[in-house]
Structure formats: structure tokens, C-alpha cells
C-alpha positions as CSV (number, residue, x, y, z in Angstrom):
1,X,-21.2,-16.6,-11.1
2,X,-18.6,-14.8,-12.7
3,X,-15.1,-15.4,-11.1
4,X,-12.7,-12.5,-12.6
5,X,-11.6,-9.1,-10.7
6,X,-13.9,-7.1,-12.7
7,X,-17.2,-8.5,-11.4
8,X,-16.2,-7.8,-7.9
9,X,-13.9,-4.9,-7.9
10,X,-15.1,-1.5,-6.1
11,X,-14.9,0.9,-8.9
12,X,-15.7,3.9,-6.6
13,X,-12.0,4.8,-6.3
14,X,-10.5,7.6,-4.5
15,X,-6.6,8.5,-4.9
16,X,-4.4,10.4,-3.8
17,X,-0.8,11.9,-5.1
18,X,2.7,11.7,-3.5
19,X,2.3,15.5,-2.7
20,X,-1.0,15.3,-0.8
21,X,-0.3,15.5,3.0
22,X,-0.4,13.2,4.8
23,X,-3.3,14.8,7.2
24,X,-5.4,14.7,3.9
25,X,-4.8,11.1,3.4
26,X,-5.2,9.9,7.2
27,X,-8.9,11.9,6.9
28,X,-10.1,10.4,3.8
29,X,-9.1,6.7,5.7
30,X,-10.8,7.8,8.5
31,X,-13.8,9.2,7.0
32,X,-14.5,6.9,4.5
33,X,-13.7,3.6,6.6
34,X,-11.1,2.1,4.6
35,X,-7.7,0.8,5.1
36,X,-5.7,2.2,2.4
37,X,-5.3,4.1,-1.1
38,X,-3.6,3.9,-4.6
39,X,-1.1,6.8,-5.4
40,X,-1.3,7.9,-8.4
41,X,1.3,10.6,-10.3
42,X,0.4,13.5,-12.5
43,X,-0.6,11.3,-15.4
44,X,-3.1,9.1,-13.7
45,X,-0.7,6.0,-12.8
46,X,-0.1,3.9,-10.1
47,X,3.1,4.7,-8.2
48,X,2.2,3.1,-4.9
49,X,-0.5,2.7,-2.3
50,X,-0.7,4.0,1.3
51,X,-2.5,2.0,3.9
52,X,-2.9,1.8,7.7
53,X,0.4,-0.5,7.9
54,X,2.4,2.4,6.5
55,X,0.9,4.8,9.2
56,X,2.2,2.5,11.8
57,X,5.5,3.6,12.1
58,X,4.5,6.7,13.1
59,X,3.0,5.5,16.4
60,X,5.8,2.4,17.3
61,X,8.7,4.5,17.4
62,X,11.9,3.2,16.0
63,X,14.7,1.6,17.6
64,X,18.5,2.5,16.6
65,X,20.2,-0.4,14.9
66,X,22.7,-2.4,16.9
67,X,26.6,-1.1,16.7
68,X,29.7,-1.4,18.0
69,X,32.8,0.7,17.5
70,X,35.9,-1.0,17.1
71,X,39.3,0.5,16.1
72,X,37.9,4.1,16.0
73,X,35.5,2.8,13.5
74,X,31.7,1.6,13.8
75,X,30.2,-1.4,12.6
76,X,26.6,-2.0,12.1
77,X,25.1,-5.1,12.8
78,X,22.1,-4.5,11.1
79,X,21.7,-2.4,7.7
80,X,21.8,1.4,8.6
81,X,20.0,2.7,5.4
82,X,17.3,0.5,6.7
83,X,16.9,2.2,10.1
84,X,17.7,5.9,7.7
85,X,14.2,4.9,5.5
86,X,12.1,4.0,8.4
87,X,13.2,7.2,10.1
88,X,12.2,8.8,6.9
89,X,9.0,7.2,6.8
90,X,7.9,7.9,10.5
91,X,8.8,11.6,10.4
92,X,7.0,11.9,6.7
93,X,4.5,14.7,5.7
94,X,3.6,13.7,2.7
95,X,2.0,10.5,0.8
96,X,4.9,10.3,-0.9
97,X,7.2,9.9,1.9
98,X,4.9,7.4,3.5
99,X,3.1,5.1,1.1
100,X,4.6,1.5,-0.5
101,X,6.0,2.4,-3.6
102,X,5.5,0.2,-6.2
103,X,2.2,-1.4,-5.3
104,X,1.3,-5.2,-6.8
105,X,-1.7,-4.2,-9.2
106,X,-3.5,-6.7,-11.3
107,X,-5.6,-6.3,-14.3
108,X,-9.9,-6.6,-14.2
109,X,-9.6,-9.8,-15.9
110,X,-7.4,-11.8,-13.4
111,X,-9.2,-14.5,-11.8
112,X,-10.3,-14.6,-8.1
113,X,-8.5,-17.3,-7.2
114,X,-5.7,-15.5,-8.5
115,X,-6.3,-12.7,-6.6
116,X,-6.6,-13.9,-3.6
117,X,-3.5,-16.0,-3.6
118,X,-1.4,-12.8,-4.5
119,X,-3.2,-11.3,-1.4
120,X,-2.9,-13.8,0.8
121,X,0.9,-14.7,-0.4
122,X,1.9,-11.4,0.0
123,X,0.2,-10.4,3.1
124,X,-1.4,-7.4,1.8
125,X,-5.0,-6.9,2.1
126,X,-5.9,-4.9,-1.2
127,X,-5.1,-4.9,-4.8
128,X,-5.5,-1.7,-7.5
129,X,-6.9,-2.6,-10.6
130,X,-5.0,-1.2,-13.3
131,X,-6.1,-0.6,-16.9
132,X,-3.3,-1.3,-20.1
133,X,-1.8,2.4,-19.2
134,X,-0.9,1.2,-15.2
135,X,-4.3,3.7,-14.5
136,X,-6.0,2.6,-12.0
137,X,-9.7,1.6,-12.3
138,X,-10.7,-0.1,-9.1
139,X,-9.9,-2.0,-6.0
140,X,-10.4,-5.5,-5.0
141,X,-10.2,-6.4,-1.0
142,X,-10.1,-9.4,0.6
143,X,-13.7,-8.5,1.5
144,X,-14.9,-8.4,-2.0
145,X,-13.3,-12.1,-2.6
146,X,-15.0,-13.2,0.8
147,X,-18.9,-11.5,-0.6
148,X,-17.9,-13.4,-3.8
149,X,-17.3,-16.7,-2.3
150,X,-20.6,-16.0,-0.1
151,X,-22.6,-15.4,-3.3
152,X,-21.9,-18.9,-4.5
């Protein structure tokens, strides 16, 4: 049994652009029963990935961060530009304005025990599979590592 990416990677992608709205994407999660998608730009590369966990702040609602004004002046006790970009990201219309830039990728010829302890160490449960150009060319899930270890 083969033990690289590219044996057990689901190469039926679909993508989506930071400019498709956000509707669009939620449908195409819904309708094809699957967690999340790799954002791609105009060229064809990976910029990020929108999942389920990144539709979640749309539905918990955000609280303010702590303050307290002293001498006229306020003092946060907790980063504002961190409350600013989850506001951001709950009120979004777009991918773009949603998704987790930046996405961990790995290439087709990464190991499966690699892969999986990039999933599981950074508590994400997919991975694009990028060619040399950061295209992407497929998806490996914690799923597909689980049928692989089953097929042993």
C-alpha cells in the first residue's frame, strides 16, 4: 500500500475565489456535503480556505473586548484589532472576507504520516494539495487518512 498524499487525495476539487459570495460558497458546502474549500485567486493559487469553522462566527455573535477608561482615556484589556477582524469576519459577504487566509497546503508526495500530524497538530481537518506553482490539485481529509489506514 502506497503511503504518500497522492494515492489518497480527492482530486475532484471544487474552488472558489475571494469574490464569490458568500451564499455561493455556503450552497456548494451544503450541497455537496463537505466541510470546507480552497480559495484560489485569478491565477489558479491557493490564497486560503473557507470551512464551516469560519462560518461560525456568524451564528455566535461576538462579544466587545473588556475596557476601562481611565484619565479620559480607554484601555483595552484585550487586543481591539482582534475584536475589529472578527467583526469583519462575522458581518462578511464575501469568501474573501470570511475564509483563513493563508491555508497550510502540502505537496502529493508528502507522506501520510506526515499529513496527518500537520492535521492533527494544527487542528484543522483538511489539507489542499498544491502543485510546484501553489495550484491546487486535490484535497486530503482526515477521512481519506482514516480509509487509508483501514485498507491496510
Amino acid at each position: 500500500m502506497s503511503k504518500i498524499v497522492a494515492d489518497w487525495m480527492n482530486r475532484e476539487l471544487i474552488t472558489v475565489k475571494p469574490s464569490t459570495p458568500l451564499a455561493d460558497a455556503v450552497k456548494l458546502l451544503v450541497d455537496r456535503h463537505i466541510s470546507g474549500l480552497p480559495v484560489i485567486d485569478d491565477d489558479g493559487k491557493l490564497v486560503g480556505v473557507i470551512s464551516e469553522a469560519d462560518l461560525m462566527w456568524r451564528e455566535q455573535g461576538l462579544e466587545q473586548p473588556p475596557y476601562m477608561i481611565f484619565l479620559g482615556g480607554v484601555i483595552y484589556f484585550k487586543n481591539p484589532l482582534t475584536y475589529d477582524r472578527d467583526l469583519h469576519k462575522a458581518l462578511g459577504q464575501t469568501v474573501g472576507e470570511v475564509m483563513t487566509p493563508h491555508a497550510i497546503s502540502i505537496s502529493a508526495d508528502t507522506t501520510l504520516p506526515e499529513a496527518a500530524r500537520i492535521l492533527h497538530d494544527k487542528k484543522i481537518h483538511r489539507l489542499p494539495v498544491v502543485d510546484e506553482n501553489d495550484r491546487p490539485i486535490g484535497i486530503i481529509t482526515e477521512s481519506d487518512i482514516v480509509r487509508a489506514i483501514a485498507a491496510v
